[in-house]
C-alpha positions as CSV (number, residue, x, y, z in Angstrom):
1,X,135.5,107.9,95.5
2,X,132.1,108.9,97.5
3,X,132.3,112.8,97.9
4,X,130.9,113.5,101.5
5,X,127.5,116.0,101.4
6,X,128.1,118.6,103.9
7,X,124.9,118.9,106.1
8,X,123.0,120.3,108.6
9,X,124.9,119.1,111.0
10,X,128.2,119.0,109.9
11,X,128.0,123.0,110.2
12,X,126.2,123.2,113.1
13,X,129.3,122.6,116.0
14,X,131.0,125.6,113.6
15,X,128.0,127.9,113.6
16,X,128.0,127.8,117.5
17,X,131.4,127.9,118.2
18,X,132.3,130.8,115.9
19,X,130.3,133.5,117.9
20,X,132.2,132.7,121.2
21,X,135.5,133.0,119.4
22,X,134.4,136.3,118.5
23,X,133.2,137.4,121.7
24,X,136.3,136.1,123.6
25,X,138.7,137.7,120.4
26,X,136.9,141.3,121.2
27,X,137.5,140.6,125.1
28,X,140.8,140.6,124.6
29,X,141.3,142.8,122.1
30,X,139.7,145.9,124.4
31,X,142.2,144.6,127.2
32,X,145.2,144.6,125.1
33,X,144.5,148.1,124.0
34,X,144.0,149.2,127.8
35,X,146.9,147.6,129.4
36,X,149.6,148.2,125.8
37,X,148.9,151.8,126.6
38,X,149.0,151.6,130.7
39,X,151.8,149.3,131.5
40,X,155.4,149.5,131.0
41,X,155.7,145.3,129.6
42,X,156.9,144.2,127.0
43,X,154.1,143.6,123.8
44,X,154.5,139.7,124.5
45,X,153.6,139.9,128.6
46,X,150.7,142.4,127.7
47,X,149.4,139.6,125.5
48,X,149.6,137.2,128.4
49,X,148.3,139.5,130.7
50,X,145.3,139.8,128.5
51,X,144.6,136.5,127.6
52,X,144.9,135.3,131.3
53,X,142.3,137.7,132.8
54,X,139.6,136.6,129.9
55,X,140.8,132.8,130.3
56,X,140.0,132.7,133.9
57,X,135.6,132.3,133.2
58,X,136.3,130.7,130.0
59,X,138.4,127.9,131.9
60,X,135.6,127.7,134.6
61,X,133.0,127.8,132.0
62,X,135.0,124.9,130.4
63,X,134.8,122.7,133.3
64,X,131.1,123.5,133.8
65,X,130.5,122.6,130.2
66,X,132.4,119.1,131.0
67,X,130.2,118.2,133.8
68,X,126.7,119.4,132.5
69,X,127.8,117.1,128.9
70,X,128.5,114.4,131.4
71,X,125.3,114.7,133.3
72,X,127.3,115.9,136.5
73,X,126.8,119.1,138.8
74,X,127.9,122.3,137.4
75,X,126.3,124.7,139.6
76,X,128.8,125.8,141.8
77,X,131.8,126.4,138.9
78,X,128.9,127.6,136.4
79,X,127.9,130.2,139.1
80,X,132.0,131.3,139.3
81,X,132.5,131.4,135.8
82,X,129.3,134.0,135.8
83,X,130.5,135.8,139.0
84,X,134.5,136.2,137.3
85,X,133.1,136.9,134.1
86,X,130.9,139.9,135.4
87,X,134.2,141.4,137.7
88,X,136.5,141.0,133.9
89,X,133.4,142.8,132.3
90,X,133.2,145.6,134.9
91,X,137.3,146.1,134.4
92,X,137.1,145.5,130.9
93,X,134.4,148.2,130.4
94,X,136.4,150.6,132.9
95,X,139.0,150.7,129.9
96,X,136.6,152.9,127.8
97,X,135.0,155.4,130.3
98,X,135.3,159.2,129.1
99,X,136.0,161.4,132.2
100,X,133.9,158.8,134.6
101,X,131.5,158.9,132.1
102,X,129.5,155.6,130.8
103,X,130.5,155.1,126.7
104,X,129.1,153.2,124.3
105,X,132.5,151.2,124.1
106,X,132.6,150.4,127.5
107,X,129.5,149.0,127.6
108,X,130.2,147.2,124.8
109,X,133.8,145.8,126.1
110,X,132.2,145.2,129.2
111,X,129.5,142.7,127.7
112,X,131.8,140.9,125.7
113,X,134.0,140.0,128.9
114,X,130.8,139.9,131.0
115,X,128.8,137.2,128.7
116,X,131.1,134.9,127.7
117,X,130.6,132.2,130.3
118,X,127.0,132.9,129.8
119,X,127.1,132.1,126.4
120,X,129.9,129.0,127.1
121,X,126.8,127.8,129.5
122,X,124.0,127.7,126.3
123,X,126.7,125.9,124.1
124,X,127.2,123.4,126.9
125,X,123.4,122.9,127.7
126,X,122.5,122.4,124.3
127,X,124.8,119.9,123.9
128,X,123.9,118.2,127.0
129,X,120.4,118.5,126.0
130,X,121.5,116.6,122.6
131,X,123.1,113.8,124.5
132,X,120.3,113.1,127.1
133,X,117.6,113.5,124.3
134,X,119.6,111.2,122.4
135,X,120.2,109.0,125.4
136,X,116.3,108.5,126.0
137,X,116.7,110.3,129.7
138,X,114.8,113.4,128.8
139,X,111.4,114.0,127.3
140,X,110.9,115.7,123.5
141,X,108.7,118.9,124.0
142,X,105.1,118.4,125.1
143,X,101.5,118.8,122.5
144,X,101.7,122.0,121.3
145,X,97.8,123.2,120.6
146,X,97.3,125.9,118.6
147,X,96.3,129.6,119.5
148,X,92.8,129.1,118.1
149,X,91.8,126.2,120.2
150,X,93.0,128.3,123.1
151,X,90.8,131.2,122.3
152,X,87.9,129.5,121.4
153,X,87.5,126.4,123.9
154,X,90.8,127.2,126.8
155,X,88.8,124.6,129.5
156,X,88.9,121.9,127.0
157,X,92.4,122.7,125.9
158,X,93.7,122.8,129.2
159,X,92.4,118.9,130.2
160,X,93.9,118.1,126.6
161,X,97.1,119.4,127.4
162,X,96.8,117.9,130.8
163,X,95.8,114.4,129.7
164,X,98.3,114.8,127.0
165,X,101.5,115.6,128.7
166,X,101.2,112.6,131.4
167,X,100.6,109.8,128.3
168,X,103.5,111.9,125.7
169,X,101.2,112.5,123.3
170,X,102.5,115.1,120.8
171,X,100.2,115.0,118.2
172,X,97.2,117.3,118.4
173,X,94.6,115.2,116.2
174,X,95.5,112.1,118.2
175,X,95.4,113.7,121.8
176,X,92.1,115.4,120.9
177,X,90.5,112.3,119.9
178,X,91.8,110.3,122.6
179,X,90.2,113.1,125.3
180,X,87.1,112.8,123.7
181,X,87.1,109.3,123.5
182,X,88.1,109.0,127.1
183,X,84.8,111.9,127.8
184,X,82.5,109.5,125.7
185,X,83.8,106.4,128.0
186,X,83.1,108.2,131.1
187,X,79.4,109.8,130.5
188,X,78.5,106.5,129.2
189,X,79.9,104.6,132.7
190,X,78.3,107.1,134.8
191,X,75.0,106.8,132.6
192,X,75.1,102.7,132.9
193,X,73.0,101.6,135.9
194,X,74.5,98.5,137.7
195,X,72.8,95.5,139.3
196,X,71.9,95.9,142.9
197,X,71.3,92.4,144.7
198,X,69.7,94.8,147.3
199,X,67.4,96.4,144.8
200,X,64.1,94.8,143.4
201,X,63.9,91.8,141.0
202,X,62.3,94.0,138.5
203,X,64.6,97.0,138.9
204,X,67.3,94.3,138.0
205,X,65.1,92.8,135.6
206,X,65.0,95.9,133.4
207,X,68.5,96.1,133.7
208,X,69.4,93.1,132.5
209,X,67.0,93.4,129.8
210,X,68.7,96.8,128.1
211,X,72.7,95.4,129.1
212,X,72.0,92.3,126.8
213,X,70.6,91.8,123.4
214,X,67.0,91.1,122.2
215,X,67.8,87.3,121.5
216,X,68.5,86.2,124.8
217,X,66.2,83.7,126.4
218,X,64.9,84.3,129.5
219,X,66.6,81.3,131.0
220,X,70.0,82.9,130.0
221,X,69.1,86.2,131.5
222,X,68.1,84.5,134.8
223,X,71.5,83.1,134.6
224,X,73.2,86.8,133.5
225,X,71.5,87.9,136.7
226,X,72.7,85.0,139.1
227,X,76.4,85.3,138.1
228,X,76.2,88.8,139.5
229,X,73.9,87.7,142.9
230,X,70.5,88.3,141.6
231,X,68.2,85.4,142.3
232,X,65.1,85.5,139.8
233,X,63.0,82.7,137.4
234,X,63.1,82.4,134.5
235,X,59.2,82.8,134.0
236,X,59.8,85.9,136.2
237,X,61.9,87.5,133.3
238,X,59.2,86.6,130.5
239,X,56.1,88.1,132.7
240,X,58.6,91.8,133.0
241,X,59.2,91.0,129.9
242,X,55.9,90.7,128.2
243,X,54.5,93.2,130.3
244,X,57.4,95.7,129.1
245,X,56.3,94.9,125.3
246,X,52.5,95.9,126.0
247,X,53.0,99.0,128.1
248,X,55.7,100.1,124.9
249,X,52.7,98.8,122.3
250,X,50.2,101.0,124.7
251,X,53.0,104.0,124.5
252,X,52.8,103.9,121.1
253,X,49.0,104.1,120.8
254,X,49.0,106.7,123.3
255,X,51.1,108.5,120.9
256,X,49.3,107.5,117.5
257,X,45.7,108.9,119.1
258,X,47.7,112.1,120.5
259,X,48.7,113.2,116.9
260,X,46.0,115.9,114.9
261,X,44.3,114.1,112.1
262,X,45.3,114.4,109.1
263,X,43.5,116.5,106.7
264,X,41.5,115.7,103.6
265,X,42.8,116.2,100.2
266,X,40.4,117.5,97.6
């Protein structure tokens, strides 16, 4: 027979559960001590009595936990759960006063009473969280960058976050690479010159010549040009052309002359 692993998450519904159950087992315990001494009922109505004043925000809390697990409204009972539990806390923490005078018991009777369907209301939006994550309906946290990139360069990590959280990327290296990817893209579009059938033949001419490759022909850059509106010849192209490779030869010269001479060894 398999024995069963107890994980993770086998304890978790316990380990959040448990620390309610305290909080509402304290409640009541400060009210039974109160009303056993103050009202002339039997031990079994006291109980009752008890139980039924700390029930009321745990019942609306309840209800609100139903509705926010089932992706309905829980504002309004969520709010009354919060308003009863606050007016049970105030009693609750009346209990314990010394002469009129706040005591560290009441304060603490009157937060156990008091945050109960505040705690009810984490519980419940946890889970809800759990099911809608699980569901696909919410997102999973956004890129997290760390404190150092935020120190050193906070411009840049702000458009990485930015470009990040609209695509879902979560991991840093890949949403850093992507931004500067995408930054690389961009300087070199605003950097590319386009053809102009308004501009001059040669202005086009040049560009043509740096957009494609050395190898091309001069009849298939005429053509490159014409499929974008750009009317020129063929022996057009190879007169820019040639006249482009002298005046780089003549550049180079210029540049070869320009340099000191170099000076004798021995």
């Amino acid at each position: 027979m398999t024995q069963h692993r107890v994980t993770r998450e086998d304890i978790r519904p316990y380990m959040t559960v448990i620390p309610l159950l305290l909080v509402n087992a304290v409640a009541v315990t400060g009210q039974l001590i109160f009303w056993k001494n103050h009202l002339p009922w039997p031990i079994l109505a006291i109980v009752m009595f008890a139980l039924a004043l700390e029930s009321v925000a745990i019942y609306l809390a309840y209800h609100a936990h139903l509705a926010t697990v089932n992706n309905d409204s829980a504002t309004r009972l969520r709010m009354s759960s919060y308003a009863f539990g606050i007016v049970v806390g105030l009693v609750n923490g009346s209990h314990f006063l010394v002469n009129g005078q706040i005591t560290a018991a009441a304060i603490g009777m009157g937060l156990m009473s008091a945050s109960s369907p505040f705690l009810w209301a984490i519980h419940s939006r946890r889970q809800s969280r759990d099911k809608l994550m699980e569901n696909g309906e919410i997102e999973p946290h956004a890129l997290r960058l760390g404190i150092t990139r935020w120190t050193w360069h906070p411009g840049k990590s702000a458009r990485v976050m930015s470009a990040a959280t609209w695509t879902g990327e979560r991991i840093p290296a890949a949403a850093i690479a992507t931004y500067e990817a995408g930054k690389a893209a961009r300087k070199a579009q605003e950097e590319r010159q386009e053809i102009d059938p308004a501009a001059s033949q040669a202005s086009n001419v040049r560009i043509a010549l740096r957009e494609n490759p050395d190898t091309a022909t001069a009849p298939e850059i005429a053509a490159w040009l014409a499929e974008r509106g750009v009317t020129v010849t063929p022996a057009y192209v190879r007169a820019l052309r040639s006249a482009q490779g002298r005046q780089e030869v003549a550049d180079r010269r210029q540049t070869v002359h320009a340099l000191p001479p170099a000076e004798n060894s021995g």
